[in-house]
C-alpha angles and dihedrals in degrees: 000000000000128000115219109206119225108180104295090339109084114185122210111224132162104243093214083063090047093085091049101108090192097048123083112179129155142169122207134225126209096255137102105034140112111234118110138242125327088022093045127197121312093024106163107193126121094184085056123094093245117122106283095222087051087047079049100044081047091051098044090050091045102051087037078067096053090029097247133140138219091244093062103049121102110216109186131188104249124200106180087254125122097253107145110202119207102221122225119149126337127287135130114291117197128191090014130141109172132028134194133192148153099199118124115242097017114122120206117215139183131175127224149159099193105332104112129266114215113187120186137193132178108191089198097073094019098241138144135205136190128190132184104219114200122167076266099058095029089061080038092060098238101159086049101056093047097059082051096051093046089049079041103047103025099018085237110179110247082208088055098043122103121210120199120188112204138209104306144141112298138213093253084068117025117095118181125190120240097276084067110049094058093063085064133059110253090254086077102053127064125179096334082313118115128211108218092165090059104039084051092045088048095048086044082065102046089059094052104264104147117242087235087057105050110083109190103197091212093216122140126209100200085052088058119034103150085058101036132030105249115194082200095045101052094045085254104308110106155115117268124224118220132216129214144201130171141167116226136195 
C-alpha cells in the first residue's frame, strides 16, 4: 500500500488497483481534519462521541479526494458479526460487516480503528467487496464468506478475485486474553499475540483467491498511531478511519 499526500489529508491506496479506470478505493489517515483531541483531527466516524458537524465537514474532505459523494456512500451498522450484504441500491443496512456489489456509482464503506479492513475485486464480473474483519468476524469467517457470496450472487471467479488487507492492527501488536485464543488455531497465535493478517489471507485461500492475488499492506495501526487511530492504542477513545471501494462508469 502507498499514501498520497493531499496538503495535511493522505489517502492509502494499492497501487496494483491504481490502473484500474473503473475502480475508486481509498483508505484514510487521521490527518487533516478538524476534529480535536482525542478525535484528531480527520476521525470519520459517525457511531464516536466527536462533534457530528466536525465527523460531516471530515467526510466530505475525505470522499472530494476519491471523487466520491455523500450520496453515493453506503454506511452500514456494523456489529463486529459475519453478516455479507448484497448491495443494491442504498438503503440503510444494520448489523452488517461486510458488503458486495456490482452496482456502478455505489460506494462501500466501513469504519475502523485497527479491525481489519479486507477489500475485494474481481475484474471478470465486474464486482467489488469490502469486510470489516475484527477478532469477531475474523473467528466468524468473515473474509471467507464474502469471497463465497460474491462466487454465489454475482458468479464472480475466486481465481479472478483480488484481496486486498488493509492497515490494521498487526500481530506484532495485537495481544489477546485467553477467551479469545481458543477461537483461533494455534498458528495464529504466538505468545498472547494474534495474527489477523494471517488468519484473513488464509481464509482468502480457502475460498479460492489465489496467493498471487491476496496483498496484505503489513501496516500496523498500534505501531502508528500518530499516523493511524488505534482503538488499542487510545485506551478505547478514538476516531475511526474509513475505507473505501466503487465501481464507476
Amino acid at each position: 500500500m502507498i499514501f498520497q499526500r493531499y496538503d495535511q489529508q493522505w489517502v492509502g491506496r494499492f497501487d496494483t488497483l491504481l490502473s484500474e479506470s473503473r475502480l475508486v478505493h481509498g483508505f484514510s489517515t487521521r490527518k487533516g481534519g478538524i476534529s480535536s483531541a482525542p478525535f484528531d483531527s480527520l476521525n470519520l466516524g459517525i457511531n464516536t462521541f466527536d462533534d457530528s458537524k466536525n465527523v460531516s465537514i471530515n467526510r466530505r474532505r475525505f470522499l472530494h479526494l476519491l471523487g466520491v459523494s455523500e450520496e453515493q456512500l453506503i454506511c452500514p451498522k456494523q456489529i463486529h458479526g459475519d453478516r455479507v450484504a448484497v448491495i443494491n441500491v442504498q438503503p440503510e443496512y444494520s448489523q452488517t460487516d461486510a458488503m458486495i456489489t456490482k452496482t456502478m456509482n455505489v460506494a462501500l464503506s466501513i469504519q475502523v480503528a485497527d479491525c481489519v479492513p479486507v477489500f475485494f475485486y474481481d475484474p471478470s464480473v465486474p464486482c467489488i467487496g469490502l469486510a470489516h474483519a475484527g477478532w469477531r468476524g475474523t473467528a466468524a469467517r468473515i473474509t471467507w464468506k464474502t469471497v463465497n457470496t460474491m462466487v454465489r450472487s454475482f458468479k464472480a471467479d475466486p481465481k479472478s478475485i483480488r484481496a486486498f488487507i488493509g492497515p490494521s492492527i498487526g500481530p506484532c501488536c495485537y495481544q489477546v486474553g485467553k477467551e479469545v485464543q481458543p477461537r483461533f488455531h494455534s498458528q495464529y497465535v504466538f505468545h498472547d499475540h494474534l495474527d489477523l493478517w494471517g488468519c484473513n489471507r488464509d481464509q482468502c485461500q480457502e475460498a479460492g483467491i489465489l496467493d498471487q492475488h491476496i496483498q496484505i499492506s503489513g501496516v500496523c495501526t498500534r505501531c502508528n498511531p500518530e499516523f493511524f487511530f488505534s482503538h488499542r492504542a487510545s485506551g478505547g477513545k478514538t476516531g475511526r478511519m474509513m475505507a473505501v471501494i466503487m465501481l464507476r462508469e
